[in-house]
C-alpha positions in Angstrom: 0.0 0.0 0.0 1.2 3.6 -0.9 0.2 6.3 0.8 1.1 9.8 -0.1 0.5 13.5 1.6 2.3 16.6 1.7 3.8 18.0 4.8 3.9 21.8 5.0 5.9 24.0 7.8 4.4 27.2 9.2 6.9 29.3 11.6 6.4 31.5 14.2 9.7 33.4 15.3 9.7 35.7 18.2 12.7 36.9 20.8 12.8 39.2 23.7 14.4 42.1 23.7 13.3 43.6 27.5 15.8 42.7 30.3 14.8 42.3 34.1 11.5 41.1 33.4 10.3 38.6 35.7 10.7 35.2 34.0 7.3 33.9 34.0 6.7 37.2 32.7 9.1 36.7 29.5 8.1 33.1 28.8 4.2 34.1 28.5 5.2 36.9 26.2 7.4 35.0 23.9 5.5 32.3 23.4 2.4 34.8 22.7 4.2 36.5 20.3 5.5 33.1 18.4 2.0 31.8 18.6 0.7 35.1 16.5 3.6 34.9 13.9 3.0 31.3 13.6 -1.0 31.9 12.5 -0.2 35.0 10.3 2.3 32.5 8.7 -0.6 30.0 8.4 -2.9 33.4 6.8 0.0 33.7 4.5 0.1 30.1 3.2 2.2 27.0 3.1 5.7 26.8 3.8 6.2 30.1 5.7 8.1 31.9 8.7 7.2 34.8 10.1 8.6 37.3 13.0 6.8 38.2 16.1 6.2 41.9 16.3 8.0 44.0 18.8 4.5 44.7 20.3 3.5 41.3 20.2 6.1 39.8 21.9 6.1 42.2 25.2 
């Protein structure tokens, strides 16, 4: 039996840039701001990467 599909990548990149911030505190806003890259990656089709937003990630 053959089975064939097509596996497609969408990317969310996002980094911090604030110092000091209580840790918790960074770790929410980085992975909120990867989360909204990765679906406006998704928006933009298959095979994409996109970066977080300075806003989006803070």
């Amino acid at each position: 039996m053959n089975i064939e599909g097509v596996i497609t990548c969408s990317l969310g990149i996002a980094s911090l840039e604030k110092e000091g911030e209580e840790l918790n505190t960074m770790k929410a806003a980085l992975i909120k701001g990867a989360d909204t890259a990765m679906y406006r990656a998704k928006d933009l089709g298959n095979n994409q990467a996109c970066l977080a937003e300075p806003s989006s990630a803070s």
